[in-house]
Phi, psi and omega in degrees: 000127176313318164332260160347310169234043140299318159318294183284348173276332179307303186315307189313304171304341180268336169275027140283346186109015182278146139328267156080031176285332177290304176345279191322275168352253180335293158349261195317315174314309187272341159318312195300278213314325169241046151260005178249350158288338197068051166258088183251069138202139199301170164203133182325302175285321154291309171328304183329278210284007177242318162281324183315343185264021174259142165285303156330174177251319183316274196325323152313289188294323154293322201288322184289337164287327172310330197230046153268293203289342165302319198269334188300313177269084087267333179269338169302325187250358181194093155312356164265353173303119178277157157238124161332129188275121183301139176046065176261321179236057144329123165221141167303137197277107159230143191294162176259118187304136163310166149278100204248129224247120181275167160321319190258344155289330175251016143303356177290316189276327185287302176311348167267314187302324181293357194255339186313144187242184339310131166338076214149308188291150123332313192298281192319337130320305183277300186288348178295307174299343161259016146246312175322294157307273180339324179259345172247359195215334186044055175258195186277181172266344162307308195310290154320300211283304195283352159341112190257166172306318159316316166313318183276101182248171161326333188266344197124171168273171213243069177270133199262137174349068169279234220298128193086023197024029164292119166238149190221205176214117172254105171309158171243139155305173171299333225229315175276296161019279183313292179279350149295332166280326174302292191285004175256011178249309198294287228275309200317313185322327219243115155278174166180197191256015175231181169242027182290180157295294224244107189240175241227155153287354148307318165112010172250193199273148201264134212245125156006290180283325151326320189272326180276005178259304183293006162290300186313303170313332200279303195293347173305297176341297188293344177094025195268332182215177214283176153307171153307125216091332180270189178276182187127197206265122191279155198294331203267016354094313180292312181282334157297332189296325190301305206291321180261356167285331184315277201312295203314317191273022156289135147315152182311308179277004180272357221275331171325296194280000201253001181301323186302313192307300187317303181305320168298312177292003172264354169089353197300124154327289140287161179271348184297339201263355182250333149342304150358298188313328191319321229239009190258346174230133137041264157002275191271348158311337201239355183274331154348271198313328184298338186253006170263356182256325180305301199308325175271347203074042201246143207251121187275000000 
């Protein structure tokens, strides 16, 4: 069954240190699809015609590399495994410009998040408190979600070997501090079968696609974005937003030494990567130029 050994090539790969949670998806998604053609070998063309159903040419073009590289290893040990033809759903790579978060959007979003029902609950804490983070610590949302209760120490918080198996410790303001303490008072109350931060009403752990649909309800609510299909502004927008106010509040000649800091509190692998932020506002555009007219001696 393609399934099964979806399992074992995910396995194979994470025991190198990959994630691989978009993988899996996708994966485990084109098995079903092509067991239900009665197909237990990959074939070029259902593959095709199985990323053709991504809306996008990007998404298309991801989902059919995903089950490139699946059928690559699979073909190695049983040549009837086809491997799917490269470059079918060509798209131009562009990066996605962000939504960098005004100050009073995102007190918008924690007040809405704070209104979330049942009357009473937990749930309107935790997402207020897990956005809330996200906006104030600028982590990933992977990151946030595997928070254990253990996690919150004095120094900040404890991210254990996320993206890279990397871990670091992120200070909190005084101010993320409180509520954090205020909802870990809140939260000790609630039994369940984990030991996460961030739990479900049930008490077990609260899961990726749970959190982002209800972000999306919340910023409609507010008018920050559209129907379903359009663009606008992503839960993941918050770690950019952190990352270039981070910047903006630098001196010109500090921003070199605090890019290093950022990277690191941001978990980043290079510091190249974080470069990016330079280019996201206005702002740090121009203090670019400004330090690209010193440089040449050009009088603005």
């Amino acid at each position: 069954m393609l399934i099964d050994a979806a399992d074992a090539y995910l396995k194979m790969r994470r025991a190198f240190g990959f994630k691989l949670r978009n993988d899996e998806y996708l994966l485990r998604n084109f098995a079903r699809f092509a067991a239900a053609q009665g197909e237990t070998h990959i074939r070029g063309a259902t593959a095709v015609t199985w990323a053709a159903q991504a809306p996008s040419m990007q998404q298309r073009d991801r989902r059919l590399k995903a089950v490139m590289h699946f059928a690559s290893y699979l073909h190695a040990a049983d040549p009837a495994h086809q491997i799917p033809p490269d470059h079918v759903f060509d798209a131009p790579h562009t990066r996605r410009l962000p939504h960098i978060y005004t100050p009073e959007e995102l007190r918008r979003i924690l007040e809405e998040a704070g209104q979330l029902g049942p009357t009473g609950s937990l749930r309107p804490h935790t997402y207020q408190t897990l956005f809330g983070i996200l906006a104030a610590c600028g982590l990933r949302i992977s990151e946030a979600l595997a928070l254990e209760v253990d996690d919150i120490t004095s120094d900040g918080l404890f991210i254990r070997e996320t993206k890279f198996r990397k871990s670091r410790l992120v200070p909190m303001h005084p101010t993320t501090e409180r509520a954090v303490d205020d909802y870990l008072r809140r939260r000790r109350k609630v039994a369940g079968s984990t030991n996460h931060l961030f739990v479900t009403l049930k008490g077990g752990p609260l899961r990726y696609p749970t959190v982002i649909t209800v972000f999306l309800s919340l910023i409609r609510r507010l008018g920050l974005r559209g129907e379903p299909g359009e663009s606008g502004p992503r839960l993941h927008d918050m770690r950019h937003t952190l990352s270039v106010r981070a910047l903006e509040a630098c001196s010109r000649d500090e921003v070199a030494r605090h890019l290093l800091a950022l990277s690191t509190y941001l978990g980043h692998v290079h510091v190249a990567d974080t470069y990016w932020y330079l280019h996201a506002t206005p702002q740090l555009l121009s203090g670019i130029a400004d330090a690209c007219r010193e440089w040449m001696g050009v009088t603005p």
